[in-house]
C-alpha positions as a Python dict, from the first residue, in 0.01 Angstrom:
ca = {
    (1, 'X'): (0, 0, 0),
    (2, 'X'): (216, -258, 215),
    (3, 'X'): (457, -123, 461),
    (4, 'X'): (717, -355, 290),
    (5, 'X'): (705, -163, -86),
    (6, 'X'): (713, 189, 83),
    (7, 'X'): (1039, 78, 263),
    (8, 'X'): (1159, -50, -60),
    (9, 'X'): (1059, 254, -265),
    (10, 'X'): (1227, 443, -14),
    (11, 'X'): (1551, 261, -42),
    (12, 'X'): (1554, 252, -437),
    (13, 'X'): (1518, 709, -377),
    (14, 'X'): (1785, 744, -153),
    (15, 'X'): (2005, 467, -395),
    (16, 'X'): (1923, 736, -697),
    (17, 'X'): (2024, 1012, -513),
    (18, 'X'): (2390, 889, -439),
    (19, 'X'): (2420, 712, -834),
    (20, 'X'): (2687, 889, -1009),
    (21, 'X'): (2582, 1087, -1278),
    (22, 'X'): (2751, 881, -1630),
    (23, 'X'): (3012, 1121, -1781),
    (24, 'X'): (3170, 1140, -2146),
    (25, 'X'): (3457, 1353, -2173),
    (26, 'X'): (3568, 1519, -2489),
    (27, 'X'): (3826, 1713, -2644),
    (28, 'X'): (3931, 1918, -2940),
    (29, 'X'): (4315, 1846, -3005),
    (30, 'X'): (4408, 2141, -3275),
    (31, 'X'): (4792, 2010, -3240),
    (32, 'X'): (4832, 1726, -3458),
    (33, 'X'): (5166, 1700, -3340),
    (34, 'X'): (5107, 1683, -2958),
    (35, 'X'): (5148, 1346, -2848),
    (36, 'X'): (5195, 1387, -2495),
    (37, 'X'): (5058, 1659, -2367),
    (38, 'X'): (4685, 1631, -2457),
    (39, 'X'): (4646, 1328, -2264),
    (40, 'X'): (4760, 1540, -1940),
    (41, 'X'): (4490, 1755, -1965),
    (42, 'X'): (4255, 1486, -2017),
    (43, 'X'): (4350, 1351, -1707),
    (44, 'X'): (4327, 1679, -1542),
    (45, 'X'): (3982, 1687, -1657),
    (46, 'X'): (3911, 1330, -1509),
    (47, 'X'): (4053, 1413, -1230),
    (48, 'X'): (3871, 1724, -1172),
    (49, 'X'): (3533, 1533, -1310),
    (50, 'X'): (3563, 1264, -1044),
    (51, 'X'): (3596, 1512, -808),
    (52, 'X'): (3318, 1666, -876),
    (53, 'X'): (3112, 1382, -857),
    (54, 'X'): (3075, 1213, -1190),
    (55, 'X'): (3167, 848, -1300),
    (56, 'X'): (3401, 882, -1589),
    (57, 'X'): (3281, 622, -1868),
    (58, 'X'): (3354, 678, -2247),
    (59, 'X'): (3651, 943, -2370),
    (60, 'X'): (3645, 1113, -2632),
    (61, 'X'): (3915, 1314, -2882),
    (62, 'X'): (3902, 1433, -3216),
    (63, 'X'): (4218, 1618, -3399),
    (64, 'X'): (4088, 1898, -3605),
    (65, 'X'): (4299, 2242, -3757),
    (66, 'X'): (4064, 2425, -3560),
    (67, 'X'): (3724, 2355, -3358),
    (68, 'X'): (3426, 2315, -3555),
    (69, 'X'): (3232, 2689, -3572),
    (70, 'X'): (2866, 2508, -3450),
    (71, 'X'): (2950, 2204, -3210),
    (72, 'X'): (3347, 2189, -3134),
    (73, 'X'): (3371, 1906, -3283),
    (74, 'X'): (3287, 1812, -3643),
    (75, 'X'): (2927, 1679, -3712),
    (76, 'X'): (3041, 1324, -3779),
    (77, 'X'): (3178, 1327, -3437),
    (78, 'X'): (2863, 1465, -3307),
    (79, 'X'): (2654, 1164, -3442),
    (80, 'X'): (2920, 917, -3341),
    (81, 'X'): (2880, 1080, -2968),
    (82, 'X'): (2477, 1076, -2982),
    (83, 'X'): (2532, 685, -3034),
    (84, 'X'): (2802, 673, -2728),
    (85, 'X'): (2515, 859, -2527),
    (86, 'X'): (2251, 636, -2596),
    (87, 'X'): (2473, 288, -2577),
    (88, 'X'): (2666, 428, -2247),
    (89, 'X'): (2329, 592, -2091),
    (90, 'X'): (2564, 925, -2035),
    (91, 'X'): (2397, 1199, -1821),
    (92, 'X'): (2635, 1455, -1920),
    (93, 'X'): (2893, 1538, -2178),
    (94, 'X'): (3213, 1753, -2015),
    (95, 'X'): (3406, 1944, -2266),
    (96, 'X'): (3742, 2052, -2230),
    (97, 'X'): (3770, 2314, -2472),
    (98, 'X'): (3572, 2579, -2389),
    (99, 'X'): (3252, 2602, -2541),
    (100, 'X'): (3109, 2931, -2743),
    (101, 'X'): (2752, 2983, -2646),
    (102, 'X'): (2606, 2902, -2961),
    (103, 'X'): (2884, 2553, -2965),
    (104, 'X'): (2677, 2470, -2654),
    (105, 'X'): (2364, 2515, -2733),
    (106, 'X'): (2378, 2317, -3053),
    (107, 'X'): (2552, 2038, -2876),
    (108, 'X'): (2265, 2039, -2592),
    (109, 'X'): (2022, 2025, -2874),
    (110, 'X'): (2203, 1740, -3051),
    (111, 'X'): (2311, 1530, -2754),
    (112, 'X'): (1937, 1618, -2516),
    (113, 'X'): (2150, 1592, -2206),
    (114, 'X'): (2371, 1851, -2052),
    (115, 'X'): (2695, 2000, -2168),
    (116, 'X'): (2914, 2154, -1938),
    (117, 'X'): (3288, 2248, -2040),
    (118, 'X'): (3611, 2282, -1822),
    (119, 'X'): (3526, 2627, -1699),
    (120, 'X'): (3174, 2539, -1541),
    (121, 'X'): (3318, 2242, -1389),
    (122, 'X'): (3551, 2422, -1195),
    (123, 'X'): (3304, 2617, -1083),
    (124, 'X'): (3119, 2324, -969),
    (125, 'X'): (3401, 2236, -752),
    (126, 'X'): (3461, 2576, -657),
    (127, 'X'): (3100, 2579, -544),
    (128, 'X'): (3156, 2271, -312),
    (129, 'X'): (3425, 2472, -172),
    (130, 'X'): (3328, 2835, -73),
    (131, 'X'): (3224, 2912, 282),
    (132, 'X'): (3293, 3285, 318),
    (133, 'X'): (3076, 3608, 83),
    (134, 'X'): (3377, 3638, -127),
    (135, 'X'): (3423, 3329, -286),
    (136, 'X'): (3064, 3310, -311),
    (137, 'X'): (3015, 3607, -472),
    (138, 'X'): (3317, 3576, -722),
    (139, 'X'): (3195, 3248, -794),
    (140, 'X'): (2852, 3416, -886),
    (141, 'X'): (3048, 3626, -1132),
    (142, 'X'): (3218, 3411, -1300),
    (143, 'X'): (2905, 3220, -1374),
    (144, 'X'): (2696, 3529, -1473),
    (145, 'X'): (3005, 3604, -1692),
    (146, 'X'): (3003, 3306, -1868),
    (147, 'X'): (2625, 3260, -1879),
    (148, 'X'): (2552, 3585, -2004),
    (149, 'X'): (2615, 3521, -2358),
    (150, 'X'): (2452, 3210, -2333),
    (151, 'X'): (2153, 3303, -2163),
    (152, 'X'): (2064, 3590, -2470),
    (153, 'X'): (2150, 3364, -2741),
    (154, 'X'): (1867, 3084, -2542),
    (155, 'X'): (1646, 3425, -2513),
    (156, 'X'): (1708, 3541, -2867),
    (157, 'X'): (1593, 3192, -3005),
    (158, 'X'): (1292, 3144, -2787),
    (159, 'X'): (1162, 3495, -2770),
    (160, 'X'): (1267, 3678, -3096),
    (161, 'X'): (1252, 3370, -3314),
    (162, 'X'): (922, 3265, -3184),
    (163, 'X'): (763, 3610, -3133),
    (164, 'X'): (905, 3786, -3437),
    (165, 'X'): (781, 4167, -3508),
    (166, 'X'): (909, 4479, -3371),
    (167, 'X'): (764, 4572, -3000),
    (168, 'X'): (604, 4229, -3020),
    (169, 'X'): (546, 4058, -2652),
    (170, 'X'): (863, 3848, -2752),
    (171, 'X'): (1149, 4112, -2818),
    (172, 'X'): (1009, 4269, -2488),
    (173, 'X'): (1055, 3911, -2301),
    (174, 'X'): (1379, 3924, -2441),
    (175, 'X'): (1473, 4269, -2301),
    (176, 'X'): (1361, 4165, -2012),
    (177, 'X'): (1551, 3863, -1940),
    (178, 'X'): (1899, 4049, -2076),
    (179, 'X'): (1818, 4344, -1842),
    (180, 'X'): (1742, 4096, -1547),
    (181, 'X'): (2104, 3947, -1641),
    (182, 'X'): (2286, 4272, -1663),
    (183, 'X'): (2159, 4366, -1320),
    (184, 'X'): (2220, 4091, -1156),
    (185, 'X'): (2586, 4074, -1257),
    (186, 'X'): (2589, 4489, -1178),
    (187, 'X'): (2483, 4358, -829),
    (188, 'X'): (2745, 4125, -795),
    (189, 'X'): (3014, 4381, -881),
    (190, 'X'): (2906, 4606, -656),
    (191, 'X'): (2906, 4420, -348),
    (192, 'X'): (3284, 4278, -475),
    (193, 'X'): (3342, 4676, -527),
    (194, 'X'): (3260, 4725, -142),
    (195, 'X'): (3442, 4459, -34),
    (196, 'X'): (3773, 4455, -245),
    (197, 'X'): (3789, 4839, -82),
    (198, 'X'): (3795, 4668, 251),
    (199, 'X'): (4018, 4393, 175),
    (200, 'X'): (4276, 4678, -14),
    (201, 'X'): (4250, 4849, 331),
    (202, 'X'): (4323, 4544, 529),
    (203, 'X'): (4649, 4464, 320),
    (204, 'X'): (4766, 4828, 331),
    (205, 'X'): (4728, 4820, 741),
    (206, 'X'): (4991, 4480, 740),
    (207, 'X'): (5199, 4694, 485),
    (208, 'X'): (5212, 4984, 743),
    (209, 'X'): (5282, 4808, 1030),
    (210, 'X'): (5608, 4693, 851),
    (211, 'X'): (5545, 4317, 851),
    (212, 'X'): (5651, 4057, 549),
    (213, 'X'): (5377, 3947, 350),
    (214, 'X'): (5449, 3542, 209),
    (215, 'X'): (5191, 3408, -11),
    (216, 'X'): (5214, 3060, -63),
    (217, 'X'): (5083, 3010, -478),
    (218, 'X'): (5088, 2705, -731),
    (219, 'X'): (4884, 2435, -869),
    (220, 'X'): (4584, 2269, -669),
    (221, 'X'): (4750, 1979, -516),
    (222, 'X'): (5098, 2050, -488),
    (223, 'X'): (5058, 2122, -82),
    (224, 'X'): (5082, 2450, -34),
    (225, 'X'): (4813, 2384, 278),
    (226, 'X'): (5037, 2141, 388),
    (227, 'X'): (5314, 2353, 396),
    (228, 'X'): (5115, 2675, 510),
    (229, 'X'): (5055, 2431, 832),
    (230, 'X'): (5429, 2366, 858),
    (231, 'X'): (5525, 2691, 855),
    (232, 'X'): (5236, 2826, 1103),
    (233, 'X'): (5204, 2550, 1350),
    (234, 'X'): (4804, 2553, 1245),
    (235, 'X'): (4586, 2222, 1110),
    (236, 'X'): (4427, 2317, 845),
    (237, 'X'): (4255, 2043, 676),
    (238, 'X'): (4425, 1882, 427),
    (239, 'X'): (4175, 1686, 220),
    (240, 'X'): (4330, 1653, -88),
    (241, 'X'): (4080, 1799, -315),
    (242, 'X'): (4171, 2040, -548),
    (243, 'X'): (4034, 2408, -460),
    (244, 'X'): (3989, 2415, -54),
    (245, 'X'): (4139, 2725, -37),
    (246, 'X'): (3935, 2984, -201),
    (247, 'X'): (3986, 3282, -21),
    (248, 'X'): (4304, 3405, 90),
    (249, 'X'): (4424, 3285, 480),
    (250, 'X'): (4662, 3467, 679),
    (251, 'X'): (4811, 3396, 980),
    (252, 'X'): (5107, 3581, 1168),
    (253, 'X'): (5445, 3360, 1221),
    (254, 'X'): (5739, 3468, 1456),
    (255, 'X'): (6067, 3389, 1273),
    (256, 'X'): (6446, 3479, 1317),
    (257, 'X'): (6249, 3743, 1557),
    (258, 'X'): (6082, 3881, 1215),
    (259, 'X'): (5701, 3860, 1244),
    (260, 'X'): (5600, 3762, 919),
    (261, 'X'): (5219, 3733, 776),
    (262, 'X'): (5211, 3365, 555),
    (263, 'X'): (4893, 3394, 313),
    (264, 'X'): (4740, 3036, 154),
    (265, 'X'): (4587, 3116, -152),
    (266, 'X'): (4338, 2982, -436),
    (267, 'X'): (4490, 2735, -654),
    (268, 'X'): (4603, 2731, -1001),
    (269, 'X'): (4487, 2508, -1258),
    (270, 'X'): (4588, 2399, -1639),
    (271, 'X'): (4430, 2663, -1888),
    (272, 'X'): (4286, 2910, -1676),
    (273, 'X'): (3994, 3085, -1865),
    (274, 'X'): (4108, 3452, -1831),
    (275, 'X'): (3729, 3516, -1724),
    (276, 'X'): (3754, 3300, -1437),
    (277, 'X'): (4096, 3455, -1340),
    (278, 'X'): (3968, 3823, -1333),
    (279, 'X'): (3643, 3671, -1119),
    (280, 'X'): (3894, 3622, -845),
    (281, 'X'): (4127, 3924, -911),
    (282, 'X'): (4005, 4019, -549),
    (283, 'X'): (4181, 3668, -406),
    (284, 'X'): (4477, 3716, -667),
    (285, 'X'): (4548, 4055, -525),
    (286, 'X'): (4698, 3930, -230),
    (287, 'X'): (4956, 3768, -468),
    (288, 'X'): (5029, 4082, -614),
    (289, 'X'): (5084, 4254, -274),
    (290, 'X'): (5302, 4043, -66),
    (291, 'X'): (5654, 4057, -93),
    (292, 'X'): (5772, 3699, -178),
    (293, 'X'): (5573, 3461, -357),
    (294, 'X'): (5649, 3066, -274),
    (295, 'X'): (5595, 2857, -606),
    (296, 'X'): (5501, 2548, -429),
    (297, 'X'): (5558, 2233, -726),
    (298, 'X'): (5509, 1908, -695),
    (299, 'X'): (5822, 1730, -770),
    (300, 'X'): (5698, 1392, -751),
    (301, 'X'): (5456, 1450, -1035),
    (302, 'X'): (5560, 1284, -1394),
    (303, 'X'): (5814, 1563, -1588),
    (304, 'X'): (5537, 1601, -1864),
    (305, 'X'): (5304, 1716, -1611),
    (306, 'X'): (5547, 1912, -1392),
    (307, 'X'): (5710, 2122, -1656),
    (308, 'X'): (5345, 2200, -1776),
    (309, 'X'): (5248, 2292, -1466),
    (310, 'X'): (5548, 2486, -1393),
    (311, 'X'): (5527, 2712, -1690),
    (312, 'X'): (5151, 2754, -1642),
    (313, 'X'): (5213, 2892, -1282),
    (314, 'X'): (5510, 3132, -1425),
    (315, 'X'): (5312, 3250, -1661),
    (316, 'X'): (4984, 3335, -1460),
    (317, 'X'): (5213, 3503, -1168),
    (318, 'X'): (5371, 3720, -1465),
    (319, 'X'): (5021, 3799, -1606),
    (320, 'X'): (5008, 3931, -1256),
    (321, 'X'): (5283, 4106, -1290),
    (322, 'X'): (5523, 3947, -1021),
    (323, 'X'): (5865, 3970, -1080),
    (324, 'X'): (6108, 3692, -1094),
    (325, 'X'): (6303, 3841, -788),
    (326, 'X'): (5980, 3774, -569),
    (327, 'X'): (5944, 3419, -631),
    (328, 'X'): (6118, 3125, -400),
    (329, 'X'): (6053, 2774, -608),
    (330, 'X'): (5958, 2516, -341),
    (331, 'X'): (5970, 2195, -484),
    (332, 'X'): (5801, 1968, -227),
    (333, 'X'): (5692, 1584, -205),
    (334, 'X'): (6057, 1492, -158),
    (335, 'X'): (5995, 1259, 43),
    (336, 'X'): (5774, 1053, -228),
    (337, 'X'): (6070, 1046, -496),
    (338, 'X'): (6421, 933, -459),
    (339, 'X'): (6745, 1123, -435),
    (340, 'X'): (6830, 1012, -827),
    (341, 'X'): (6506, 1126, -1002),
    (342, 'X'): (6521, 1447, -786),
    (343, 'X'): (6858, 1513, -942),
    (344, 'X'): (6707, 1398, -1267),
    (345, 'X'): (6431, 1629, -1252),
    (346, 'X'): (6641, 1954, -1158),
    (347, 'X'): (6901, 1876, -1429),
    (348, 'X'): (6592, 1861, -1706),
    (349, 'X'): (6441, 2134, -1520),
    (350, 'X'): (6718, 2387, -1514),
    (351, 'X'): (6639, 2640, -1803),
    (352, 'X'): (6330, 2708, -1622),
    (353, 'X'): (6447, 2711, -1241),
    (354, 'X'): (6812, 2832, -1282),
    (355, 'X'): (6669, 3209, -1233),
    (356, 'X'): (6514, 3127, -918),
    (357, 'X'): (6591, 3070, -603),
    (358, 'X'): (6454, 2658, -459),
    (359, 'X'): (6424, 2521, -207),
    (360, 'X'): (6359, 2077, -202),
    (361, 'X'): (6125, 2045, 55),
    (362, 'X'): (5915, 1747, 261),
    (363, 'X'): (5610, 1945, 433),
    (364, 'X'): (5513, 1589, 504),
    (365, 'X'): (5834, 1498, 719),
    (366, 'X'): (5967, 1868, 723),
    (367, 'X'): (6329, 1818, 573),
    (368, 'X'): (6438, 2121, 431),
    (369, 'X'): (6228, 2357, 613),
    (370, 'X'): (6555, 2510, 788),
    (371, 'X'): (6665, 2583, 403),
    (372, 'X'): (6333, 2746, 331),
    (373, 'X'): (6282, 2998, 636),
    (374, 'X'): (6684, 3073, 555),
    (375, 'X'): (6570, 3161, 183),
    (376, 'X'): (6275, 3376, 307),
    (377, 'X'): (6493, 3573, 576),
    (378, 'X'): (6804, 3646, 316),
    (379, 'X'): (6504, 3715, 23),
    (380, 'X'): (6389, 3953, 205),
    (381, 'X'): (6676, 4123, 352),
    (382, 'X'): (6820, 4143, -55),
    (383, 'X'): (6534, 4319, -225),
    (384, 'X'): (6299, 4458, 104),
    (385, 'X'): (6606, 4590, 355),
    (386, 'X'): (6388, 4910, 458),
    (387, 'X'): (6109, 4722, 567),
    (388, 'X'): (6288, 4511, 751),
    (389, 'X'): (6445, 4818, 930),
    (390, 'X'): (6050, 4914, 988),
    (391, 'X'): (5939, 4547, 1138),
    (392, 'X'): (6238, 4561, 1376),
    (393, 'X'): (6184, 4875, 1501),
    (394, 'X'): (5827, 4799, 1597),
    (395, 'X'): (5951, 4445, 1732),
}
């Protein structure tokens, strides 16, 4: 075989390897009356497919009173899509509803290339992300979570459908593969058991020793590394992905001679599946346990988006049970906007933020960080006097 047609065969693998995989997106909308909003979250889920690493090429949304029981969508739409596939050569379909397991594997049946929903494709970019056992292993469990069904209803329909009969070699592949599930996810828990026990330990320790605890919380890029590098002095990378940070950093900061422990946590997202948040109740913890939470928003984002994502991060840091007294809004990205839409935007804003304390922030040219380390030192002294009596004693 010439030298020439290896080299070439060669080229044309590598060239495969770094080819997009074709993407249809599609959505449920069961609010005939939103007009706005749906098209956020199908930009969301653009955004987040791109990141993952998937060429966005056909969209799809159908308005239904409720999803269709077998395949999401209604099975007109499910022919019409099976067309799109075939014209558009689409590797995968990406849902942003979240699928049932049986909506999924009718749809993977129907469409003979992969469906994936919102949930597993954060997971994807979660994946991309996680360097450290935690992550990892709440990653794992969030998967196994979500597979589980899924995996028994594929098992039920190959093994039990195909092998029918009591005690047949089927129903006992069957048991097999759930029991090989269930102790794989029992595994997983453990080891999270073990290491949550540490972690609990760890945060009571920085409690002890009298310190503040300030997590910095909100929506995947809204800067919250950014600012965590501000406020710490450190260069964290700042890449602009959405989900870096994973597991929980802290890092010790000497302030207004307080030592205070700043904490850069996971990111939030539109629509959390409350699986996926209790896979990372470990990582959320540290939310729970420090003793002011910084709301970082992005105030240069458009006012559909920012209100959405505003009440999305209130309500997951009340499902958490943090108190409104806790909170600091920092509304950063200043610098991108000018002075009149920032007025504009805390004007339409200020049913939701009038409770709060803000602060308008820059952590790229770091106006207003005076304002913000002032907020955090008076905070504290309002609702957490004692303990600062116990970190200036040990200072």
């Amino acid at each position: 075989m010439p030298r020439s047609y290896l080299r070439k065969l060669k080229i044309l693998e590598v060239f495969q390897k770094i080819v997009l995989k074709r993407a249809l997106l599609c959505m449920v909308k069961t609010n005939p009356h939103d007009h706005t909003l749906y098209k956020l979250r199908l930009q969301e889920l653009e955004k987040l497919a791109e990141v993952a690493g998937y060429k966005v090429v056909e969209r799809v949304v159908q308005v239904r009173r409720r999803e269709h029981s077998s395949f999401c969508v209604g099975k007109g739409k499910v022919d019409e899509i099976k067309d799109l596939i075939r014209d558009k050569n689409i590797d995968i379909v990406i849902f942003y509803n979240i699928l049932k397991s049986n909506q999924k594997y009718n749809l993977e049946k129907a469409f003979e290339v992969q469906v994936i929903d919102r949930y597993d494709l954060i997971l994807e970019i979660f994946d991309k992300s996680a360097s450290d056992k935690i992550s990892k292993l709440q990653i794992e469990l969030a998967r196994l979570t979500k597979a589980f069904p899924y995996e028994k209803l594929k098992a039920g329909i190959r093994y039990l459908t195909e092998h029918p009969g009591k005690k047949s070699m089927g129903e006992y592949a069957y048991h097999s593969v759930i029991k090989q599930l269930r102790k794989r996810i029992k595994r997983v828990k453990s080891e999270l058991g073990v290491l949550r026990e540490i972690h609990e330990k760890r945060i009571r320790e920085r409690k002890e020793k009298g310190k503040p605890i300030i997590c910095l919380t909100g929506f995947y890029g809204a800067g919250k590394t950014s600012i965590f590098n501000r406020l710490t002095g450190l260069s964290k990378p700042v890449t602009g992905r959405p989900f870096t940070t994973l597991s929980s950093k802290y890092y010790l900061i000497n302030n207004h001679t307080l030592e205070m422990f700043i904490i850069d946590t996971i990111g939030f997202a539109l629509d959390l599946d409350p699986r996926l948040v209790e896979s990372f109740n470990l990582t959320l913890n540290d939310i729970k346990a420090s003793d002011i939470v910084l709301l970082i928003v992005d105030i240069s984002d458009p006012i559909g988006i920012l209100l959405l994502k505003l009440k999305t991060s209130l309500q997951i840091l009340r499902d958490l049970g943090v108190t409104h007294d806790k909170i600091i809004l920092v509304l950063n990205k200043i610098d991108k906007i000018n002075e009149s839409e920032i007025k504009k935007k805390i004007v339409f804003l200020h049913g939701y933020i009038s409770v709060f304390e803000y602060v308008l922030v820059s952590a790229k040219t770091g106006e207003g960080f005076e304002d913000l380390l002032n907020k955090i030192y008076r905070k504290l002294y309002e609702t957490k006097p004692a303990l600062l009596q116990v970190a200036s004693d040990t200072t």
